[in-house]
C-alpha positions as YAML, in Angstrom:
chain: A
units: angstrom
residues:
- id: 1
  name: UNK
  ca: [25.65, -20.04, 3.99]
- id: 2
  name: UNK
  ca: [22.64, -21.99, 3.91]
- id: 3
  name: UNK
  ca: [20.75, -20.42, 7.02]
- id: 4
  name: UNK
  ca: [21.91, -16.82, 5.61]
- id: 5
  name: UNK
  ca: [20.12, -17.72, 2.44]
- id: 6
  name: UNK
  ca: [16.87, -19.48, 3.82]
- id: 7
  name: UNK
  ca: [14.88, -16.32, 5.18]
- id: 8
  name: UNK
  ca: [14.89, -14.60, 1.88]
- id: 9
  name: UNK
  ca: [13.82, -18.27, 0.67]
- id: 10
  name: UNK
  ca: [11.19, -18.51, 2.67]
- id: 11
  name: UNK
  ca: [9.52, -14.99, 2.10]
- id: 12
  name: UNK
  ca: [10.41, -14.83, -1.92]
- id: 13
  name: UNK
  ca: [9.89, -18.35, -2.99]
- id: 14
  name: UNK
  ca: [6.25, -18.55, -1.28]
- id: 15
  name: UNK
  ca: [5.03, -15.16, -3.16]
- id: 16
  name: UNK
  ca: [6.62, -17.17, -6.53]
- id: 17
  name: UNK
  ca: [4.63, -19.95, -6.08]
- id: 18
  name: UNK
  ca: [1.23, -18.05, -5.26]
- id: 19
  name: UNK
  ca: [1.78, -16.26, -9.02]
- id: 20
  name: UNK
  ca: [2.42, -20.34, -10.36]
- id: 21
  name: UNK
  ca: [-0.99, -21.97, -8.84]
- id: 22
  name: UNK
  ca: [-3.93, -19.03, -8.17]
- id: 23
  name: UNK
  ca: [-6.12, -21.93, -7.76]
- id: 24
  name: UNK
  ca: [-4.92, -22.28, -3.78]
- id: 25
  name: UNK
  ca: [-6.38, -19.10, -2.62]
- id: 26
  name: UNK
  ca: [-9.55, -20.99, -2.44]
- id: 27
  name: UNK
  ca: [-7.55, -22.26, 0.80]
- id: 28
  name: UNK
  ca: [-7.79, -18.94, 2.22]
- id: 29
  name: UNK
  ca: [-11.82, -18.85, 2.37]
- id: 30
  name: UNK
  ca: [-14.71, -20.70, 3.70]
- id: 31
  name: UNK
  ca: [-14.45, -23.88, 4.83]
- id: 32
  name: UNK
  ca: [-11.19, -23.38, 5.39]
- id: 33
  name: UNK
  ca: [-9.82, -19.97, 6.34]
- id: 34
  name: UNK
  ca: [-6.83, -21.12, 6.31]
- id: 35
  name: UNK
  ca: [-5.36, -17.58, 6.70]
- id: 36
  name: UNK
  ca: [-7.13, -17.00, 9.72]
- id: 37
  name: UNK
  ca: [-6.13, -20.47, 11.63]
- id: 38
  name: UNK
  ca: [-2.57, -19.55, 10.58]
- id: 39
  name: UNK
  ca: [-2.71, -15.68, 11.84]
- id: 40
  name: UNK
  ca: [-4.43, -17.29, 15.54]
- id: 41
  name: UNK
  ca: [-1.63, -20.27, 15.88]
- id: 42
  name: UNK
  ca: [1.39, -18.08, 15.25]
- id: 43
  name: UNK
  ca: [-0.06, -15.27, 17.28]
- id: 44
  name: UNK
  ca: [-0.65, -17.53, 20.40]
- id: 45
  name: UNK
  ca: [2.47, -18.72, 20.09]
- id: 46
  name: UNK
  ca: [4.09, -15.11, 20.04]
- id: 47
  name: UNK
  ca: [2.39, -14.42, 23.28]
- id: 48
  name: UNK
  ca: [3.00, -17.91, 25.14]
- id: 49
  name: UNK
  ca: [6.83, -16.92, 25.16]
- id: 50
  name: UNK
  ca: [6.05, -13.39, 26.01]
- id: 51
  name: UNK
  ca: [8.23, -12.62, 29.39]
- id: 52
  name: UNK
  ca: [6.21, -10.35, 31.25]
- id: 53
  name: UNK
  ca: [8.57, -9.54, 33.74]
- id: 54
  name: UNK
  ca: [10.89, -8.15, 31.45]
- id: 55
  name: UNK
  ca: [8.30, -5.54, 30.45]
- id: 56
  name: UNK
  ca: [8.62, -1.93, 31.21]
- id: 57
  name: UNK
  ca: [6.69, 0.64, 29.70]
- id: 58
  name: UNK
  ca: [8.50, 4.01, 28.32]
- id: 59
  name: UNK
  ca: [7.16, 7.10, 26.81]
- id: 60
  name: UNK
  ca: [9.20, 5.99, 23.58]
- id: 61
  name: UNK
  ca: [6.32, 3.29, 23.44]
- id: 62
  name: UNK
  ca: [3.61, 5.84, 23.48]
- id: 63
  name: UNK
  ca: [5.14, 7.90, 20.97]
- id: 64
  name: UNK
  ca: [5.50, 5.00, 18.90]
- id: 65
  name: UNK
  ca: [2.13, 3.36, 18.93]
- id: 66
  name: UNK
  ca: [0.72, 7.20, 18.24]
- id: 67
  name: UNK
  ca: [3.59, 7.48, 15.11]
- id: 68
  name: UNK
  ca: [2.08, 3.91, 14.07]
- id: 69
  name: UNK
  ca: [-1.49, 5.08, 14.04]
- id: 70
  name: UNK
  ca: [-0.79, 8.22, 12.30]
- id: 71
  name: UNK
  ca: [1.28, 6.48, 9.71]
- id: 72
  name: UNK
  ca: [-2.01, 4.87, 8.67]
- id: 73
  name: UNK
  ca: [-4.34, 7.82, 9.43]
- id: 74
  name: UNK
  ca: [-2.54, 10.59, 7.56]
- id: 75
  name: UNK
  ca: [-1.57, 8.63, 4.31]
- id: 76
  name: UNK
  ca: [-4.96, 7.85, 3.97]
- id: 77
  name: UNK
  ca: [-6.34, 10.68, 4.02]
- id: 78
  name: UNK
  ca: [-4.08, 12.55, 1.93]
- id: 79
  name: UNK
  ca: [-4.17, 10.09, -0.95]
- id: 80
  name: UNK
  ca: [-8.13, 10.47, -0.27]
- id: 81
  name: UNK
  ca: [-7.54, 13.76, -1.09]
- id: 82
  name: UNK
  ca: [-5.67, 14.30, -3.76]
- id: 83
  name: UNK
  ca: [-6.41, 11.13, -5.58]
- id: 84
  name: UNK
  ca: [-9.44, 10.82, -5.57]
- id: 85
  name: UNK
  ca: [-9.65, 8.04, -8.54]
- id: 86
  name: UNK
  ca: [-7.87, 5.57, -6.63]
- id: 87
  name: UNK
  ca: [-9.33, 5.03, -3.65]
- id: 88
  name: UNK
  ca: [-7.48, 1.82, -3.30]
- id: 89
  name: UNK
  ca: [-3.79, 3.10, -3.41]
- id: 90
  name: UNK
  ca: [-5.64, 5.34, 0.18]
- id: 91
  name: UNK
  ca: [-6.37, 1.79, 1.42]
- id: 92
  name: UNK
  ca: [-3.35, 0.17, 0.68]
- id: 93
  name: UNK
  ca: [-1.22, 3.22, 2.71]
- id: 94
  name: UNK
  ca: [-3.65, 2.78, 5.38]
- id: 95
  name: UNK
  ca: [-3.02, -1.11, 5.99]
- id: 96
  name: UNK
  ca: [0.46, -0.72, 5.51]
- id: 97
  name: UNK
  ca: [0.74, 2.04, 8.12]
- id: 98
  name: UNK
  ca: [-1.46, 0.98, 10.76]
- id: 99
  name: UNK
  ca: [0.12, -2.63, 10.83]
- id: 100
  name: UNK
  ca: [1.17, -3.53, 14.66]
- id: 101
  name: UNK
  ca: [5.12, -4.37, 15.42]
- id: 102
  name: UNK
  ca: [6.00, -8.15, 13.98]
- id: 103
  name: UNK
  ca: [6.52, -10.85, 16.47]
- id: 104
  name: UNK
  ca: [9.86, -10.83, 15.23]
- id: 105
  name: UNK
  ca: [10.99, -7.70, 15.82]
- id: 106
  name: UNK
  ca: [12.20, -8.38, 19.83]
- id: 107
  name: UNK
  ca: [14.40, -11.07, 18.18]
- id: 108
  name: UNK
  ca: [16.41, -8.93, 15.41]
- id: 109
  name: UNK
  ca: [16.53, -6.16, 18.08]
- id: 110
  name: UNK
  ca: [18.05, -9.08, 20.24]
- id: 111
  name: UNK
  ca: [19.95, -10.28, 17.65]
- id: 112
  name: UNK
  ca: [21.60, -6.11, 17.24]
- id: 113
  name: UNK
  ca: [22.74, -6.39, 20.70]
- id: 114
  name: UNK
  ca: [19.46, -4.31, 21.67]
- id: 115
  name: UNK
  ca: [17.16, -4.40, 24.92]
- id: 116
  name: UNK
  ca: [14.47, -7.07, 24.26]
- id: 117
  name: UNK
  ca: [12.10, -6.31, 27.25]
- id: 118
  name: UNK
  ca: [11.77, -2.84, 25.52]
- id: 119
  name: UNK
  ca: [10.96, -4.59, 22.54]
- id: 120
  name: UNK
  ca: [8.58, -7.04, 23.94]
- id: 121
  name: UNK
  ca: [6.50, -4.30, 25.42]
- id: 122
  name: UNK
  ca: [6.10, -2.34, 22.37]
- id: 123
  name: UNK
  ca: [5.18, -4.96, 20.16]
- id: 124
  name: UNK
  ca: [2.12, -6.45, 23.19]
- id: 125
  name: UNK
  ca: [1.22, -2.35, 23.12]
- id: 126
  name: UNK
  ca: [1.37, -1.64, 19.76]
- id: 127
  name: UNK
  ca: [-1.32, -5.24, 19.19]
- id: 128
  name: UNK
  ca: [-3.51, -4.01, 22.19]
- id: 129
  name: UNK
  ca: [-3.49, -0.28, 21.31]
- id: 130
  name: UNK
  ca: [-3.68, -0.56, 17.23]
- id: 131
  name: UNK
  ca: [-6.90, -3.20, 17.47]
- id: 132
  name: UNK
  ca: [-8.42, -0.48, 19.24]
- id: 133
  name: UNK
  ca: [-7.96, 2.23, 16.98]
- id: 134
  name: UNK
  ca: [-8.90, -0.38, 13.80]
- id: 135
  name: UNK
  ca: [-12.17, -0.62, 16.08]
- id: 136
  name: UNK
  ca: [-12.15, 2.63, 15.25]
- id: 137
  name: UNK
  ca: [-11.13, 3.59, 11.71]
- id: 138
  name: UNK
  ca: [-12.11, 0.27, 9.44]
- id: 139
  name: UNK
  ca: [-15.51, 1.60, 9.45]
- id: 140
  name: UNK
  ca: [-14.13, 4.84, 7.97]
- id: 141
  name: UNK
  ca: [-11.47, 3.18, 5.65]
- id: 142
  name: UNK
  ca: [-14.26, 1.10, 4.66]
- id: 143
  name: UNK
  ca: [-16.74, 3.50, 3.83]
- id: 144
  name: UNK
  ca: [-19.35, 0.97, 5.54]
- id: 145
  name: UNK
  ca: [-20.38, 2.71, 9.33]
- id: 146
  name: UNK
  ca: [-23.32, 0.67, 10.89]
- id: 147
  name: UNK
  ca: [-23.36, -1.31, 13.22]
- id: 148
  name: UNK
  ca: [-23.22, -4.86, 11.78]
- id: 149
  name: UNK
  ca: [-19.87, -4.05, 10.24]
- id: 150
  name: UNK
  ca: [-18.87, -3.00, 13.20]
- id: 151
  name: UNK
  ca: [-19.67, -6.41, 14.97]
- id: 152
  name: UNK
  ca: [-18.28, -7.82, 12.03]
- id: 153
  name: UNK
  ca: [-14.68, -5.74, 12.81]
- id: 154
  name: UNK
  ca: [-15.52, -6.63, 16.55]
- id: 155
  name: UNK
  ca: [-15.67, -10.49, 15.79]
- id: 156
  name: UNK
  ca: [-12.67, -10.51, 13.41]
- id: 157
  name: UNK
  ca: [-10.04, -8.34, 16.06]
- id: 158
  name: UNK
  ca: [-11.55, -10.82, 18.83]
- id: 159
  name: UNK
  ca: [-10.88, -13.82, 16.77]
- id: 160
  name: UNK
  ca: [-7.24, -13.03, 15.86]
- id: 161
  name: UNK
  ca: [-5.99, -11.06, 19.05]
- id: 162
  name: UNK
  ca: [-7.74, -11.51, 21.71]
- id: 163
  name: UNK
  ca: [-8.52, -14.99, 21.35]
- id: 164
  name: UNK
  ca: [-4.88, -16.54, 21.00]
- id: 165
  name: UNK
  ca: [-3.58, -13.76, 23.76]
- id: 166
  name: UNK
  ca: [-6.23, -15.07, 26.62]
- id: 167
  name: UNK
  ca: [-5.52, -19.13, 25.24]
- id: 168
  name: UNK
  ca: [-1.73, -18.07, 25.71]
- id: 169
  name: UNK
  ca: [-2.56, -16.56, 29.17]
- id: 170
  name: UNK
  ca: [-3.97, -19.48, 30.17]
- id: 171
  name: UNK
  ca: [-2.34, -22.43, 29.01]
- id: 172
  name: UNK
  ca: [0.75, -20.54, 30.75]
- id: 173
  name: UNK
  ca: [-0.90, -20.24, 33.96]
- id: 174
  name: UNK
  ca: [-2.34, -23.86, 33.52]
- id: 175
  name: UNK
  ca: [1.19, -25.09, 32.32]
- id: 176
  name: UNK
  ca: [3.85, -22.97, 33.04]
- id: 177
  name: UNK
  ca: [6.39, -24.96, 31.06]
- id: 178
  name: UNK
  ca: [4.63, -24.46, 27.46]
- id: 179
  name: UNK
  ca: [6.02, -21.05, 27.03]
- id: 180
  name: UNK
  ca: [9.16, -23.10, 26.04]
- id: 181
  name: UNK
  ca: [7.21, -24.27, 23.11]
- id: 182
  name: UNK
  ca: [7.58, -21.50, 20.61]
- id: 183
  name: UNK
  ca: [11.21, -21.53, 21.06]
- id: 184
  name: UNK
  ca: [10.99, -25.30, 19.73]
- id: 185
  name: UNK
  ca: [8.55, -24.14, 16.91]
- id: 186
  name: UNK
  ca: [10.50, -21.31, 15.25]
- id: 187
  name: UNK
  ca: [10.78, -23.22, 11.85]
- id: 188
  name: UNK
  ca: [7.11, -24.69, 12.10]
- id: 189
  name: UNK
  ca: [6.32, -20.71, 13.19]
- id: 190
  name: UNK
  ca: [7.87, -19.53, 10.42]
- id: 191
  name: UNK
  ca: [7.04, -22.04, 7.79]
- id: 192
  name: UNK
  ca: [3.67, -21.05, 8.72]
- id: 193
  name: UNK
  ca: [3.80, -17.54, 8.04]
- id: 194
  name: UNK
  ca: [5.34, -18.74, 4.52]
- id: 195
  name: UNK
  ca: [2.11, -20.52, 3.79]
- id: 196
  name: UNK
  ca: [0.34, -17.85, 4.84]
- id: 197
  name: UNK
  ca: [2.50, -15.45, 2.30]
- id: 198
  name: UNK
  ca: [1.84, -18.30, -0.38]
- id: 199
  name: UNK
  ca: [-2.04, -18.09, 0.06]
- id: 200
  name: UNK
  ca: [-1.82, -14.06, -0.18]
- id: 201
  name: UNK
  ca: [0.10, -14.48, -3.41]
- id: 202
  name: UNK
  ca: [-2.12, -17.06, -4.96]
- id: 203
  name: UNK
  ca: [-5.15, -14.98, -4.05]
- id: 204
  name: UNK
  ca: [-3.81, -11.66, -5.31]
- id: 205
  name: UNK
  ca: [-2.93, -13.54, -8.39]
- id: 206
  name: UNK
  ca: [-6.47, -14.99, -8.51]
- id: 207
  name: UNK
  ca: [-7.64, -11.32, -8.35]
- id: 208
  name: UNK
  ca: [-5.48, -10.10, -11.35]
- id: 209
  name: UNK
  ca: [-6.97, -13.11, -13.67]
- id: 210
  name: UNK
  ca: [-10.26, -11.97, -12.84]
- id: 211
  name: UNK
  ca: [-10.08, -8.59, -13.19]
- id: 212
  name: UNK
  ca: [-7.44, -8.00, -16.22]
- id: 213
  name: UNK
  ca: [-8.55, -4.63, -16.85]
- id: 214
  name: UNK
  ca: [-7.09, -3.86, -13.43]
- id: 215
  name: UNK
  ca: [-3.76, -1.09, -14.15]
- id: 216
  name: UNK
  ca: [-0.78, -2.51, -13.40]
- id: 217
  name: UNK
  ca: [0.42, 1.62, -12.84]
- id: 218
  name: UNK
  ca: [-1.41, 1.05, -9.22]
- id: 219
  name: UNK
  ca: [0.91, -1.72, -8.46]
- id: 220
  name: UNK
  ca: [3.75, 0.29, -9.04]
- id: 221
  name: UNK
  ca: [2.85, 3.18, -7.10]
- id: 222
  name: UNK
  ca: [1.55, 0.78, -4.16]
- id: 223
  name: UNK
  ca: [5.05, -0.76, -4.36]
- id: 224
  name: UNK
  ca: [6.88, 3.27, -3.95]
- id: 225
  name: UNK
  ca: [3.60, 4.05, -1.28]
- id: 226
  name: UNK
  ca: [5.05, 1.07, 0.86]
- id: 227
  name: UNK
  ca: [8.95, 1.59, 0.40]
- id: 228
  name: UNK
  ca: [8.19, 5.67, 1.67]
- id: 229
  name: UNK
  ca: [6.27, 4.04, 4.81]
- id: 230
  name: UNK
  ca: [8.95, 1.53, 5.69]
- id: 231
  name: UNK
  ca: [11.38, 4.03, 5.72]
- id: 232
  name: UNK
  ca: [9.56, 6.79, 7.29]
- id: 233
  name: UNK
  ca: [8.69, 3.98, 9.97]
- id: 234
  name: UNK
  ca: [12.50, 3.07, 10.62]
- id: 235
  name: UNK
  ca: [13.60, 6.34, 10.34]
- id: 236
  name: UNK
  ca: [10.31, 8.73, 12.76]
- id: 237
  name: UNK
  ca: [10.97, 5.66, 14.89]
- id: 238
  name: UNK
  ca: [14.67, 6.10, 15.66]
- id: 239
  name: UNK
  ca: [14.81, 10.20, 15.61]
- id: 240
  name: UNK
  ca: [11.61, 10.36, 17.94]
- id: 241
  name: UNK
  ca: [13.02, 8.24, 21.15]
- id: 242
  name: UNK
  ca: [15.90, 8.98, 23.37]
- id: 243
  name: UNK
  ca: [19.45, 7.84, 22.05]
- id: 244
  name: UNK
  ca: [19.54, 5.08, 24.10]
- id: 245
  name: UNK
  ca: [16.47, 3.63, 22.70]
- id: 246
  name: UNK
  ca: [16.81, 4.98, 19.51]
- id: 247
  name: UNK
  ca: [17.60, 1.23, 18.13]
- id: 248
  name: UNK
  ca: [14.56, -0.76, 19.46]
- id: 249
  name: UNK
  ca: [12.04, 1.92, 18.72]
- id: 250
  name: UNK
  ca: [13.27, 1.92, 15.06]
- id: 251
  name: UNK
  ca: [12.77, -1.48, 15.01]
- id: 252
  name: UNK
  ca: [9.43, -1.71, 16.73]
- id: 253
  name: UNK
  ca: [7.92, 0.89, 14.45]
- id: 254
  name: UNK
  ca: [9.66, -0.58, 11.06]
- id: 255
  name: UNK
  ca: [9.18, -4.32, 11.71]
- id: 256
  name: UNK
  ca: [5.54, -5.11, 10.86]
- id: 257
  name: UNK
  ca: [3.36, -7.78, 10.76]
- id: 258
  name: UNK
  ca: [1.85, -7.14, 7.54]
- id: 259
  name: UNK
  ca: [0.04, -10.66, 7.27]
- id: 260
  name: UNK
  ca: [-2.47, -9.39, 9.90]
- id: 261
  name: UNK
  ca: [-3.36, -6.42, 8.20]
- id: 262
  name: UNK
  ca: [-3.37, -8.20, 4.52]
- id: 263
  name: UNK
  ca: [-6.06, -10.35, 6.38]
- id: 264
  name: UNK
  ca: [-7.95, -7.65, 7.26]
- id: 265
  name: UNK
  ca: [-7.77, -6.03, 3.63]
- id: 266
  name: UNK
  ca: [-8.70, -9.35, 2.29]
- id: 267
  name: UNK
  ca: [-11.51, -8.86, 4.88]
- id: 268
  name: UNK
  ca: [-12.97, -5.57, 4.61]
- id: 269
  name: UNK
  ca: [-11.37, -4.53, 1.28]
- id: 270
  name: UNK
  ca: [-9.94, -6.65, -1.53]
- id: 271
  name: UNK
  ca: [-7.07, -8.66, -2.83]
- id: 272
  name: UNK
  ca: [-5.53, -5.15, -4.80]
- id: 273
  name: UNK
  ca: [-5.62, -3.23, -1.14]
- id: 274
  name: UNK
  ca: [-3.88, -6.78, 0.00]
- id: 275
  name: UNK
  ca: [-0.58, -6.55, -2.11]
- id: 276
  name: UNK
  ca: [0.46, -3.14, -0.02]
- id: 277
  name: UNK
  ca: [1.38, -4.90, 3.00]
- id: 278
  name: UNK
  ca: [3.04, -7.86, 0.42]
- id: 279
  name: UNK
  ca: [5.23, -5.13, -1.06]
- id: 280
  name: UNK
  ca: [5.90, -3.78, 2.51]
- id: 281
  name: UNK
  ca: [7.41, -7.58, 3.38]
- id: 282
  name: UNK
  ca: [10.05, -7.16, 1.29]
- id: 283
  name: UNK
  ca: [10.83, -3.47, 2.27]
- id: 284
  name: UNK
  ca: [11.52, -4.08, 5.98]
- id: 285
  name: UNK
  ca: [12.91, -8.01, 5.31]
- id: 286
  name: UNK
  ca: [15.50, -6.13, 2.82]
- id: 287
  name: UNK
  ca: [16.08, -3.23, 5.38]
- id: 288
  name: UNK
  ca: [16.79, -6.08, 8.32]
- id: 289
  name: UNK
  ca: [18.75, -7.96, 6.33]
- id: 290
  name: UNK
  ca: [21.14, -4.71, 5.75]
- id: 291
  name: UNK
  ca: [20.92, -4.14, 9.24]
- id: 292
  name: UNK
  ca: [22.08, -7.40, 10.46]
- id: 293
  name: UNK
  ca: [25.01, -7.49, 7.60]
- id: 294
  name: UNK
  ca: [26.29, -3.90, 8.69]
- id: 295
  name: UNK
  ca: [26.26, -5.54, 12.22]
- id: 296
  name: UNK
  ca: [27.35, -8.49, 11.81]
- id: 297
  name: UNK
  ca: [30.44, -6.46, 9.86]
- id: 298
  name: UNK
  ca: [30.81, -3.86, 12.81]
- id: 299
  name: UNK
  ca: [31.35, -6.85, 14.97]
- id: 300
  name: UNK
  ca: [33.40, -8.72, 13.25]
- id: 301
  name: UNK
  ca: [36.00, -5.38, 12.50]
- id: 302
  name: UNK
  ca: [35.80, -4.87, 16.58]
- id: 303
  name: UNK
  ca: [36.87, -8.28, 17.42]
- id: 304
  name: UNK
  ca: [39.77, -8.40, 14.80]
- id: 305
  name: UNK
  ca: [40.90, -4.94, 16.21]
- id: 306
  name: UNK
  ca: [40.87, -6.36, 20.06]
- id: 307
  name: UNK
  ca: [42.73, -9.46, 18.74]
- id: 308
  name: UNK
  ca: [45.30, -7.65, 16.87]
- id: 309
  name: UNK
  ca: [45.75, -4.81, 19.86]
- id: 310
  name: UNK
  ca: [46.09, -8.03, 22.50]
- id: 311
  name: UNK
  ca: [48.78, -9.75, 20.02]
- id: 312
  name: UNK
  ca: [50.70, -6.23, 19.97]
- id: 313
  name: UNK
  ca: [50.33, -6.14, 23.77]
- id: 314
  name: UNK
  ca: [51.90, -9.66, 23.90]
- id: 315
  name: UNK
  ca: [54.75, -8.44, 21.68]
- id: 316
  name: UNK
  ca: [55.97, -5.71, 24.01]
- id: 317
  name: UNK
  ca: [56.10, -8.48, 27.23]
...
């Protein structure tokens, strides 16, 4: 009962106590970047347990890092279009639907009896792949195209991808028996990301008492944007791969990691942009957690059926 209850804990009461004491965002910003220490630890140790062996690339993960890409691209654009008021609800869709495959996601597609090598893969592709392409676009999302902010972009991807994925290379190379580690760290791992979630809370809170002429209407309609991506993510992610991988590529596309990219709108945007991917956290956790139930509930029905079919079969000897 306990464990069912402390992931939704752990994502709802963090966010709760962001609203209670703005004042911590400061931890969030210079000296301390707190964020950005956070993002690099729990990233390294994402890639120190990665199993390279069990990596295989498929055309699935192709067509899903594309489908990822365009989920941010097109949005964009369109709300660019025909909004052209609210250029932050454009920004928000774009952060939301460019955001790279959670570290978690190989584990719930373990946990639904999926492959996790096919998992693993798309999530190092989709990190590789997606910096690229934020290379790319930020300067366009931004509005800001020379070539300092592009260094800038440069420095920040370097600093929070690259940077943890060669320290993880190494230290397994060096050590081979550290990419045990994150398996001993899940709570610190995950208790980490809550902080993080508790810093983007405070600081999104911090923005609201600042600006209190802000409209609250954008909040709602960032909170629908991110619900229609989540499910257009599960959903384009499942119907676009073969059957057999229909499962993991759902997940792969679906599960986000949505603190990266609320750094990077806390970066090169601002804290409104920010709460797109914090609505989007609750989406996908609430669409997992229906997942797993559903499951869970298949397997329990199977094994009472086998049970009940071997006492039957006992009854007749």
């Amino acid at each position: 009962m306990y464990k069912t209850l402390l992931r939704p804990c752990m994502i709802f009461v963090p966010l709760l106590l962001g609203q209670l004491f703005p004042q911590a965002h400061v931890l969030g910003k210079a000296p301390f970047h707190c964020i950005k220490y956070a993002l690099i630890l729990m990233l390294f140790l994402t890639f120190l347990k990665l199993e390279f062996r069990e990596m295989r690339l498929k055309r699935e993960h192709f067509m899903v890092v594309s489908v990822n890409i365009l989920l941010g691209i097109v949005p964009f654009f369109l709300l660019k279009t025909l909004f052209p008021a609210h250029p932050d609800l454009a920004k928000a869709a774009f952060y939301v639907g460019i955001t790279p495959t959670a570290a978690a996601a190989p584990a719930v597609v373990s946990f639904l009896n999926g492959r996790t090598g096919f998992a693993l893969t798309g999530f190092l592709l989709s990190y590789l792949v997606i910096s690229l392409a934020l290379f790319l676009f930020l300067p366009v999302v931004s509005g800001k195209l020379s070539l300092s902010f592009l260094f800038q972009i440069f420095l920040t991807l370097s600093q929070i991808v690259f940077l943890p994925c060669l320290l993880a290379f190494l230290v397994r190379k060096l050590f081979p028996a550290a990419k045990a580690l994150p398996g001993k760290c899940a709570l610190f791992t995950f208790s980490l990301w809550s902080f993080t979630l508790f810093l983007m809370s405070a600081t999104a809170k911090m923005h609201f008492i600042r600006h209190p002429n802000e409209p609250l209407g954008e909040l709602f309609y960032m909170a629908v944007l991110s619900a229609v991506l989540c499910f257009m993510s599960f959903f384009l992610g499942g119907k676009l791969a073969r059957k057999k991988y229909a499962r993991e590529s759902s997940q792969i596309l679906g599960q986000k990691n949505t603190s990266f990219t609320m750094f990077l709108a806390l970066q090169f945007a601002n804290p409104l942009v920010a709460i797109g991917p914090i609505f989007y956290i609750v989406c996908h956790n609430s669409w997992n957690a229906v997942q797993m139930f559903l499951y869970d509930l298949h397997r329990r029905k199977r094994a009472q059926r086998m049970l009940k079919a071997e006492e039957k079969e006992d009854s007749h000897v």
